[in-house]
N, C-alpha and C positions, 0 to 999 in steps of 0.2 A: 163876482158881480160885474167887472171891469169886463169882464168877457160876454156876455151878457150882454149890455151896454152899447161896448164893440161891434157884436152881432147886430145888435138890434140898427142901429145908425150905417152899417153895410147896407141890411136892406132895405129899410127906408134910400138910400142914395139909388139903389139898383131900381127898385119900385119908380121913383121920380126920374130916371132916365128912361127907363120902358114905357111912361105916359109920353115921351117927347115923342115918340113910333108912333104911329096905326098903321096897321098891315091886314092883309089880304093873301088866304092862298085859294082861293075859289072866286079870282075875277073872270069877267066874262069877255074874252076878244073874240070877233067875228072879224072873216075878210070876205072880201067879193071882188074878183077880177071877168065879171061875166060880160059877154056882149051881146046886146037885141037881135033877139033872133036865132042864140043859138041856144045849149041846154047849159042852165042857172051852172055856173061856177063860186059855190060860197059853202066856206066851212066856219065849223066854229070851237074854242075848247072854251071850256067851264074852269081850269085847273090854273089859272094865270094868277102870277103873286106880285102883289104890288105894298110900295112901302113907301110913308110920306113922314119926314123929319117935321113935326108941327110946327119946331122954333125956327127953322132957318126954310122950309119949303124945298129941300131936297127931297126928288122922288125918284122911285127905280122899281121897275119892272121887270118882270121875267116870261116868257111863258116855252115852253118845251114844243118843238113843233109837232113833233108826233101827238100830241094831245090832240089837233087840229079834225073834226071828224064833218066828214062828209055825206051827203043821200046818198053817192053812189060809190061802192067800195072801188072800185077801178080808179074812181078821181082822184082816191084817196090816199093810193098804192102809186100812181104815175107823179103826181106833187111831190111824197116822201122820197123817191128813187127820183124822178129825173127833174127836178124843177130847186127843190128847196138841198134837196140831198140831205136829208134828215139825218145818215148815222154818220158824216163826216162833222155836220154843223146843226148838232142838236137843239141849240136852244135861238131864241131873238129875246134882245134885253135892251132896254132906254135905260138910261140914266139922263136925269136933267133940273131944272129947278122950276118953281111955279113961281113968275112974275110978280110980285108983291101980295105973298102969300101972310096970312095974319092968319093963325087957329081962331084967334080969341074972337075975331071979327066974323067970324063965317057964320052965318045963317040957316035959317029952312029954307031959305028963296034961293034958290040958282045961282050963280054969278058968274058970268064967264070970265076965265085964269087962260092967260097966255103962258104957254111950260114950252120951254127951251130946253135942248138935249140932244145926245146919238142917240141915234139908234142903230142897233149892230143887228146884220141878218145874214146868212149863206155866208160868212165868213167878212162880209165889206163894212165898214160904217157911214153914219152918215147924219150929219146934223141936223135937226128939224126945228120948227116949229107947230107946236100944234095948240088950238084953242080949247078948254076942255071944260062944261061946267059944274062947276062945287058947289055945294050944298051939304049941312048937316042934315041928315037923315033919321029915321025913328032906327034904326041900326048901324048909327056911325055915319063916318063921312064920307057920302057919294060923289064920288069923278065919274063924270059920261064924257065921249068925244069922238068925233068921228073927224076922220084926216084921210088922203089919201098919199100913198107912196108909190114910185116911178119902179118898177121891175129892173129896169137897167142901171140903175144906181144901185144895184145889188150884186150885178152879172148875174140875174137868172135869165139863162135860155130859154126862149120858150120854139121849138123846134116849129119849120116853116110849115110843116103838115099841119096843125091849131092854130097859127097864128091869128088865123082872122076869128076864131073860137074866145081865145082867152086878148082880155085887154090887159096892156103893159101896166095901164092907170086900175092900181089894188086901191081901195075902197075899204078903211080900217074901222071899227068902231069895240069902243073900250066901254065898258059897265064892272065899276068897283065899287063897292062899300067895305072899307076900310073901320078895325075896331082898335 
């Protein structure tokens, strides 16, 4: 019966830790490094994992760059090989906190959360801020956010042949619903 008991009070503790999580492994990031006038540069992956601590508003993202899928297969092929260098520096990840983040307080209405954090890409990092709004969702808790990062806070090369094609200023935007 002791054992039993045991067991039972394990997973209740496990269960009541696993509600402090909601995660995500089908968030949605999009980038866009395009300039007017020349052909659309914007990919996107569906496969991005994100995880928000409810009690304390620590959050962390993941997403795999090759996931990243473009209109034109050639864009797709010279990003992975000469730009991001996908198989040396597989993934980009944040880690960071959301500014006076309360679970219990959050709503159906939006609220813009200032989230503090690196962000790690092509091997550099780099601290950000970004603004991103919350809201409790009919599926969990949605983070939307759109931010922009500098290419050269990365060292990605973008070869003088495109330069005037691709802009250094990328263009991020995040869609989570977190369970």
């Amino acid at each position: 019966m002791k054992k039993y008991i045991t067991l039972l009070l394990i997973s209740i503790s496990i269960l009541s830790k696993a509600q402090d999580k909601m995660l995500t492994k089908n968030g949605i990031v999009t980038f866009e490094a395009s300039v007017p006038s020349f052909e659309e540069i914007k990919a996107k992956s569906n496969i991005a994992s994100c995880i928000v601590n409810t009690n304390t508003g620590e959050i962390a993202a993941l997403v795999l760059v090759k996931s990243f899928r473009f209109k034109i297969a050639l864009m797709e092929e010279h990003f992975n090989e000469n730009y991001i260098e996908s198989d040396k520096y597989p993934k980009a990840t944040f880690k960071g906190k959301i500014e006076g983040f309360n679970y219990s307080k959050i709503t159906t209405e939006a609220k813009d959360f200032k989230i503090n954090g690196k962000l790690e890409l092509h091997g550099k990092s780099k601290d950000i801020t970004i603004i991103a709004k919350i809201k409790r969702g009919k599926d969990g808790l949605e983070i939307l956010s759109n931010f922009s990062v500098n290419s050269d806070d990365f060292d990605i090369k973008i070869p003088s042949v495109v330069s005037k094609k691709v802009s250094k200023k990328v263009n991020i935007e995040l869609d989570f619903i977190l369970k």
